[in-house]
Residue, then its C-alpha position, 0 to 999 in steps of 0.5 A: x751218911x749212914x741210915x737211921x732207923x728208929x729201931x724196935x730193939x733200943x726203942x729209940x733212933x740209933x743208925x740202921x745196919x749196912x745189909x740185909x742180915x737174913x733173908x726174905x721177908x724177916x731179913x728186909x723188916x729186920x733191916x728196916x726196923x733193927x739198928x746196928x747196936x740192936x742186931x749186935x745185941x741180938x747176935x750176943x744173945x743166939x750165941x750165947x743159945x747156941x752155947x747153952x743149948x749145944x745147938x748145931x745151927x745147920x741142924x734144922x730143928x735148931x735153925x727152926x729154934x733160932x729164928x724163933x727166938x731171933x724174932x721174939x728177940x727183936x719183935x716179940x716180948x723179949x726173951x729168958x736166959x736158959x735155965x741155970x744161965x750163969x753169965x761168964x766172968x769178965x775178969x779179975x775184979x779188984x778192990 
């Protein structure tokens, strides 16, 4: 049976991740407080950083800037689009 978490991302009840996904102290409250769906949403949004911003993530001012933006993500108030974000296209559209 999986875990459910009553997660901080989805504000509602939704089956807790398999693992400690960070480290430390934010790595167990991410684990205990972040369900499988939030964390995804989460990993969409730092790739999506990463991209934008062109950052190399073994960098530590980088590394310092996602886990900044990981814990505004999942704690905080949310978070904004870089400036100038345009979203990629999902495909042809048809009529």
């Amino acid at each position: 049976m999986s875990r459910v978490v009553e997660c901080v991302v989805l504000k509602q009840s939704a089956e807790g991740l398999d693992y400690v996904p960070y480290p430390g102290d934010l790595g167990r409250r991410i684990y205990e407080s972040v369900s499988k769906e939030g964390w995804q949403r989460w990993v969409a949004h730092q790739t999506m950083l990463i991209n934008e911003y062109r950052l190399t993530p073994i960098e530590p001012k980088a590394r310092a800037l996602l886990v900044a933006e990981m814990e505004k993500f999942l704690f905080g108030t949310g978070v904004d689009k870089p400036e100038g974000y345009v979203p990629p296209e999902t495909g042809p559209t048809t009529p």
